[in-house]
C-alpha positions as CSV (number, residue, x, y, z in Angstrom):
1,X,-36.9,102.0,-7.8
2,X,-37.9,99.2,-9.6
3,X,-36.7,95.8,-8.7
4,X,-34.1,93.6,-11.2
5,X,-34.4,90.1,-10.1
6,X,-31.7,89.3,-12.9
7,X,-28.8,90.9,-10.9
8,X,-30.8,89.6,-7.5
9,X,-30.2,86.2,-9.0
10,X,-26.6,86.9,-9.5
11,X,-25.2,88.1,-6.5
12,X,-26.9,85.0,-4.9
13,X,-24.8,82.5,-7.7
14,X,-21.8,84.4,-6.3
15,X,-22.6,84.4,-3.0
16,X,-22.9,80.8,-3.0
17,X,-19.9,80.2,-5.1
18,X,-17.9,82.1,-2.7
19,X,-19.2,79.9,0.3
20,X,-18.0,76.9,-2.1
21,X,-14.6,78.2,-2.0
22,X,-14.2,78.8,1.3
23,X,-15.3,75.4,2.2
24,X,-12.6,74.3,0.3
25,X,-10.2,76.9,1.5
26,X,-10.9,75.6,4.7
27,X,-11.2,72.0,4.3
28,X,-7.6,72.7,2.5
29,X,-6.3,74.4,5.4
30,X,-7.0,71.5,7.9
31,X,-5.5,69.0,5.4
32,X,-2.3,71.0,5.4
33,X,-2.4,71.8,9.1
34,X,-2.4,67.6,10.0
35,X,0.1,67.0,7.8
36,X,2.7,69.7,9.5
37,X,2.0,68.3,12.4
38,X,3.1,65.2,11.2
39,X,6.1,66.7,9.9
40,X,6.8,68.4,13.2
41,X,7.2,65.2,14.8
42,X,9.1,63.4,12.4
43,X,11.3,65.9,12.7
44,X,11.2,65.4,16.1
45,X,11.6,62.1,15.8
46,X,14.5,62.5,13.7
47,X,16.4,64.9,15.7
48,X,15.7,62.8,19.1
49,X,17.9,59.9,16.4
50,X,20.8,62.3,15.2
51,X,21.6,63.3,18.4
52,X,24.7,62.8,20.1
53,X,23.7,61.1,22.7
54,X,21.1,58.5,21.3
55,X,21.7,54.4,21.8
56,X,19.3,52.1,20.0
57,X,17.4,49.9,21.7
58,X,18.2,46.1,20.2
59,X,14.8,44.4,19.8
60,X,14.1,41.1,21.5
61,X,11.9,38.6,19.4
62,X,9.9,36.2,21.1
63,X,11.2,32.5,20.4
64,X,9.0,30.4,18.5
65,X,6.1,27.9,19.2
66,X,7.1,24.5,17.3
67,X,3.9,23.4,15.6
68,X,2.1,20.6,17.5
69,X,2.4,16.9,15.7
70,X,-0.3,14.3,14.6
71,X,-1.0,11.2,15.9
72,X,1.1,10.1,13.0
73,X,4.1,12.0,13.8
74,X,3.9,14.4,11.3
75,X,3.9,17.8,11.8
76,X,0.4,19.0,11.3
77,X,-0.7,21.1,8.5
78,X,0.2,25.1,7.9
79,X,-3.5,27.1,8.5
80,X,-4.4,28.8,5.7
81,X,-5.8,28.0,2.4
82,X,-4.2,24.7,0.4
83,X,-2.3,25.2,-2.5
84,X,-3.4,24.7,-5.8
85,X,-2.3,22.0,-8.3
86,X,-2.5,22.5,-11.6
C-alpha cells in the first residue's frame, strides 16, 4: 500500500478548517449566551417595573456648591479650557 501524501495533505486542510469553525462556533455561542443573559435581566428588570405593586423611588440631588469668589469679588473662572475667539 503505497503512501498518497496528496490526500494526507488534505484531510489535514480540512481538519484544520474544521477546528477554524468551531472556534468560531464557539466563540459565537458565548457571545449569544452573554447577551441572553442580559436580556434575562432586563426582562427582569422590566417585570419588577410593570408590576402592580411597584412605587418609584423619587431621586434626591445633592444641592450645589456656589463657586468660591476672587479677591475682586468676582466669581472665579469655570475649569476647563478657555474659549476661543475668533
Amino acid at each position: 500500500m503505497a503512501l498518497n501524501f496528496d490526500e494526507f495533505q488534505k484531510v489535514v486542510e480540512t481538519a484544520q478548517q474544521a477546528d477554524a469553525v468551531k472556534a468560531d462556533l464557539k466563540r459565537a455561542l458565548r457571545k449569544v449566551t452573554t447577551t441572553l443573559g442580559a436580556l434575562q435581566a432586563a426582562l427582569g428588570e422590566m417585570e419588577a417595573v410593570l408590576a402592580e405593586d411597584y412605587v418609584s423611588a423619587p431621586r434626591t440631588r445633592k444641592p450645589r456648591t456656589p463657586r468660591a469668589e476672587n479677591e475682586g469679588g468676582a466669581p472665579a473662572k469655570k475649569p476647563g479650557r478657555p474659549k476661543k475667539n475668533a
